[in-house]
C-alpha positions, 0 to 999 in steps of 0.5 A: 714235623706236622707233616710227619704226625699227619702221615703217622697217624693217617698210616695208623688209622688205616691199619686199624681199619684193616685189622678191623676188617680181618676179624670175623664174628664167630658163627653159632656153629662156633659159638654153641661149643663148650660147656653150658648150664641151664634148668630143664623141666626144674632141674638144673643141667649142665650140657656140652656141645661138641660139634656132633653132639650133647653131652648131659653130664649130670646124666652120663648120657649123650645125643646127637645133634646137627645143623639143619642150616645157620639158625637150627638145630636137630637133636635126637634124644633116644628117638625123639626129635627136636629141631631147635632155632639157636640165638646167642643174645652174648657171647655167654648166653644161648637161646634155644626155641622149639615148640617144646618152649624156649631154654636159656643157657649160660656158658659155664666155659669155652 
């Protein structure tokens, strides 16, 4: 009977490691969708990525953007170029640095 606990819990703990082994962080490319909020230059803005571009939804307006490689961005927002380094310190907070300054984005949701 002992025997069959040990075995029991041996088959388990091996199916937790493979469960564990199958799941995958999401990358930033990932992460970055959805609706975001954060303050701009003192106001408060509201954005939404989608996977071409940002949506500033208090202004109606929208910009394209892509991946320059895993970290970065590029934004052209009416001819002005910004390349921005993402960071997501969680899964509910961004982090986007340029040499305009750092901007701070909380998910508002998925």
């Amino acid at each position: 009977m002992q025997q069959y606990f040990k075995l029991l819990s041996a088959f388990c703990a091996a199916l937790l490691l493979v469960a564990c082994a199958g799941t995958s962080t999401p990358s930033k490319q990932e992460m970055i969708l959805g609706v975001w909020s954060g303050d701009i230059a003192g106001q408060s803005i509201v954005l939404e990525y989608t996977e071409t571009e940002v949506v500033v939804e208090s202004f109606g307006v929208s910009f394209p953007y892509e991946w320059v490689d895993d970290d970065s961005i590029r934004l052209d927002a009416m001819g002005q170029v910004v390349v921005s380094t993402v960071e997501f310190p969680s899964a509910d907070q961004m982090v986007q640095r340029s040499p305009q300054g750092v901007q701070t984005l909380r998910r508002v949701r998925p």
